[in-house]
Structures are given as C-alpha cells and as structure tokens.
C-alpha positions as CSV (number, residue, x, y, z in Angstrom):
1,X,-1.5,53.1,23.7
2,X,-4.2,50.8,23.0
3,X,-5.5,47.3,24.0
4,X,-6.8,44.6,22.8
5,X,-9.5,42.8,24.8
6,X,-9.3,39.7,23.3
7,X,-5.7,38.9,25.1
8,X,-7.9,39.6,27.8
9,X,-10.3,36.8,27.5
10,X,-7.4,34.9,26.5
11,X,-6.6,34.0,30.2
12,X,-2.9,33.7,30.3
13,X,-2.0,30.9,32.7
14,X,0.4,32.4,35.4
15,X,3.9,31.3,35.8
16,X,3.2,29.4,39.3
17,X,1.0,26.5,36.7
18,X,3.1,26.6,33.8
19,X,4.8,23.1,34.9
20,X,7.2,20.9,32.5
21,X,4.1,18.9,32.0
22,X,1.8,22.3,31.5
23,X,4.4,22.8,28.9
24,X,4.5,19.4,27.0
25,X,0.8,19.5,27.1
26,X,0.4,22.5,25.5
27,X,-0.4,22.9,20.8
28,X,2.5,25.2,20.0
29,X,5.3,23.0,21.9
30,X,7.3,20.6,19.9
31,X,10.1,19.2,21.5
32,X,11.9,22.4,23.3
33,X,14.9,21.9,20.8
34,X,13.4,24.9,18.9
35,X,12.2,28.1,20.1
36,X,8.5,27.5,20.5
37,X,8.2,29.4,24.1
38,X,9.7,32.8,22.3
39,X,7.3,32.7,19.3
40,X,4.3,31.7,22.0
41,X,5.6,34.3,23.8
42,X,5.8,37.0,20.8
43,X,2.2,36.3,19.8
44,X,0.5,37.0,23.7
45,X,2.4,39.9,24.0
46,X,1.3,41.3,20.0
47,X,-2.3,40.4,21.2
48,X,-1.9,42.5,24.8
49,X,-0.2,45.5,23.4
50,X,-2.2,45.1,19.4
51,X,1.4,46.0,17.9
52,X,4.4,44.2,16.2
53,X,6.8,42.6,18.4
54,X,9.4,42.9,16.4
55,X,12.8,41.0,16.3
56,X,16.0,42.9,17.3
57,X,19.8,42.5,17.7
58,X,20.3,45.0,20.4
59,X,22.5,43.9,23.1
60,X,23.8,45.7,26.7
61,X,28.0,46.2,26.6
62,X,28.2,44.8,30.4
63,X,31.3,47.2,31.5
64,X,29.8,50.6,29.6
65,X,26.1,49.6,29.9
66,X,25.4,51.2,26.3
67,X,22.9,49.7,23.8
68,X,24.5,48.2,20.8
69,X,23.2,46.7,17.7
70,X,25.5,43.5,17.5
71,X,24.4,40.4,15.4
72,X,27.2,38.0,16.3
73,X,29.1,39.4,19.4
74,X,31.0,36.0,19.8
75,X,33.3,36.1,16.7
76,X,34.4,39.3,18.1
77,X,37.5,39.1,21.1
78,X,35.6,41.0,23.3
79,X,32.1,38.7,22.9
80,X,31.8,38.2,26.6
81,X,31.0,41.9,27.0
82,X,28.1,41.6,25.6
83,X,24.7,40.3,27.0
84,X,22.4,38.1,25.0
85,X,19.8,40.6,22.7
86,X,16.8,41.2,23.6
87,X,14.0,39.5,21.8
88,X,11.9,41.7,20.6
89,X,11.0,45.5,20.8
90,X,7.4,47.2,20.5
91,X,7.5,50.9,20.1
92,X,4.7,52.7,21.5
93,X,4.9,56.5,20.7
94,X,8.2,57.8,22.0
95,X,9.1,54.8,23.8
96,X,10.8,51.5,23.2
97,X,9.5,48.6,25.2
98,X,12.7,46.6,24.9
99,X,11.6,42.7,25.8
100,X,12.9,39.6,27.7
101,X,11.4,36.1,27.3
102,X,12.0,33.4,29.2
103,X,10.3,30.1,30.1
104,X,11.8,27.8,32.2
105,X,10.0,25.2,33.7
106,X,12.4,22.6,35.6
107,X,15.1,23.0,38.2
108,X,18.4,21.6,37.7
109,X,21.8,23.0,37.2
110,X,21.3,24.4,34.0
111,X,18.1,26.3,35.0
112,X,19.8,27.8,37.8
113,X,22.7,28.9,35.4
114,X,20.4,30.2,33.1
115,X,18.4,32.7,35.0
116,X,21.5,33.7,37.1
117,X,22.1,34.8,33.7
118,X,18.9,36.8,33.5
119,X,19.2,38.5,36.8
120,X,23.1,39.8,35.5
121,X,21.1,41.0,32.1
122,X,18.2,42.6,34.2
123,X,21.0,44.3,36.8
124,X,22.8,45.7,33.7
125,X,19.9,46.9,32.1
126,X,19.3,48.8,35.3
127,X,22.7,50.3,35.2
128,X,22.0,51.3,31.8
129,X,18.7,53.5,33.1
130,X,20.8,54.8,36.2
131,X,23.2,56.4,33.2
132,X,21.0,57.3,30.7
133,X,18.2,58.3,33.0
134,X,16.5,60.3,30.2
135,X,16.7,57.4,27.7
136,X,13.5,56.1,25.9
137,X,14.0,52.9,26.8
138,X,11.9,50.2,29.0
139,X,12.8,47.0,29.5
140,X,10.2,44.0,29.7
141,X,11.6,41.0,31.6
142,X,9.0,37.9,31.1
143,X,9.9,35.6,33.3
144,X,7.5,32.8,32.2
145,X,7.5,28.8,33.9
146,X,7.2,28.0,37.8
147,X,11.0,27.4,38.3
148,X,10.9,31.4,37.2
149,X,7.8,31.9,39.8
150,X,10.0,29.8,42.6
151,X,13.0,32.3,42.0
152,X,10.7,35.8,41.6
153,X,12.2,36.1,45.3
154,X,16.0,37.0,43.6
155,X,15.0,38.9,41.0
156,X,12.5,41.3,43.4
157,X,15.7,41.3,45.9
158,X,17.3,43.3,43.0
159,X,15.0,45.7,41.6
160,X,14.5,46.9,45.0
161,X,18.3,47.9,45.5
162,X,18.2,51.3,46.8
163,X,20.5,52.8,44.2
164,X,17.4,51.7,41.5
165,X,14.7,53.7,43.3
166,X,14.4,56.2,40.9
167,X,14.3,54.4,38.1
168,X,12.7,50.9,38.6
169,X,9.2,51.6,37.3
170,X,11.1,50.9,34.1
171,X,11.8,47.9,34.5
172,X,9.1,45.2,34.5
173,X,10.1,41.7,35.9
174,X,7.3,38.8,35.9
175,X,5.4,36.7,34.0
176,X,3.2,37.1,31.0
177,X,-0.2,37.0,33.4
178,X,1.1,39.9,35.4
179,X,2.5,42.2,32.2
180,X,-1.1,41.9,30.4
181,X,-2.5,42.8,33.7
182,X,-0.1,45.6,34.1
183,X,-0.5,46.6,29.9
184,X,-4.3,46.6,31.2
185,X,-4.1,48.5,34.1
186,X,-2.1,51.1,31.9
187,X,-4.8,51.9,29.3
188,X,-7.6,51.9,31.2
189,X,-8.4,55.3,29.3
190,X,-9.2,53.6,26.5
C-alpha cells in the first residue's frame, strides 16, 4: 500500500462542515441533478490511496448475501433483492476495497429514506463478511454531508452488534476526513 501526501495537504473538510451551502459553494458542484459528489468523491479517494477507483456493477443479493455482478437488477422480477452497487472498487494486493459514497447534506423525508437505505446496505454487507469470513473483501462506507455526521449515531449502533465483533474491522463507516486519516494511519511504513 502506498500514500500519497498530497491528499494529505489537501485538507478534506469533515462531514460535520459540509453544509447544503458548503456544498453549493463549492467548483465541482453543478446543480445536484448529476452526480458531482460521486466523481468529487472518486478523485479524493484516487489521491489518498494513489490508485484507480474504478467503476463497478457489483451488488449484495439481500436474502443470500452473495456478491453479484448485475447491471440492471430492476428489469429482472426479483430486482428488489438486490442492493444498489457499489461505486467503485480499488484493489490493493489481495484485497478489494469495495466503496460506498454518499453525501447528503439536508434533512427531510427523503434524506432520512435514503440513508435508512444505506444502514440496510451496510447491515447486509456485514452479513455477507459473517458468511464468507475468509472473503477478500472490505467494504468502504463514505458517509459524506452533516445530515450523515448527525446520523453517525445509527450507523455506529450497528457495527457494534455483538454478532459483528469478529468481523467489523472490515467494515469502514465515516466520512472522507476520517478514511484518509485511517488510509494514513495504515501506511505509516511507508
């Protein structure tokens, strides 16, 4: 594993500032109708881990917990057994850093709904380690935004479920401040 310094100097603003005004005022966003956060997102986490964050239509299957490759689960009858893809994957050596991204940065209904959804993607995904304990996989939840920072309560409630002991070091849930801290703090040999 390597770093890059330069994501270092970067200062990533934590999730508790990144306000719906933070947002607006910020080069890369547009208008929010297109999928500016993801692609800011992408790049920070290419310049912390100095690899490809590449693209990927991996899903979970929610009632076996296996990893699929599925491009368009919804023309399919059983659609709703599938959990949005993941987007993006870095592979570093024998393992797959399977990523997250998320930015939400108002509260409302729809916010809510949306990271209820995450926490049932980030539950499944550890189900999926609790089966396949010796899988390669980790998954990188980047809960970016302050409404995500107001919830970090929920999401902590569940990766601290005593049935996910074992395995809960592989799953990484916070914001993109904390994972380049974390990416840091794990190659400090270099």
């Amino acid at each position: 594993m390597s770093i890059n310094l330069n994501a270092e100097i970067s200062k990533i603003t934590p999730s508790f500032e990144q306000t719906k005004n933070w947002r607006s005022d910020q080069p890369w966003y547009n208008n929010g109708k297109s999928n500016e956060c993801e692609i800011y997102q992408r790049r920070l986490i290419e310049e912390i881990t100095n690899s490809t964050c590449h693209k990927t239509n991996t899903r979970l299957h929610l009632s076996n917990k296996l990893l699929v490759e599925k491009t368009r689960p919804m023309k399919e009858q059983d659609g709703y057994e599938y959990s949005e893809d993941f987007d993006g994957i870095v592979k570093n050596n024998d393992i797959d850093l399977l990523f997250n991204l998320k930015m939400v940065c108002d509260s409302g209904g729809a916010q809510t709904r949306s990271l209820r959804e995450v926490y049932h993607f980030i539950r499944t995904q550890l189900e999926h380690l609790v089966l396949f304990p010796n899988s390669n996989k980790y998954f990188i939840n980047i809960l970016d935004g302050n409404t995500c920072y107001q919830n970090m309560d929920k999401f902590n409630y569940l990766l601290n479920q005593s049935q996910y002991e074992f395995i809960k070091h592989r799953v990484f849930i916070g914001d993109m401040h904390n994972f380049q801290h974390l990416w840091t703090k794990l190659n400090k040999i270099v």
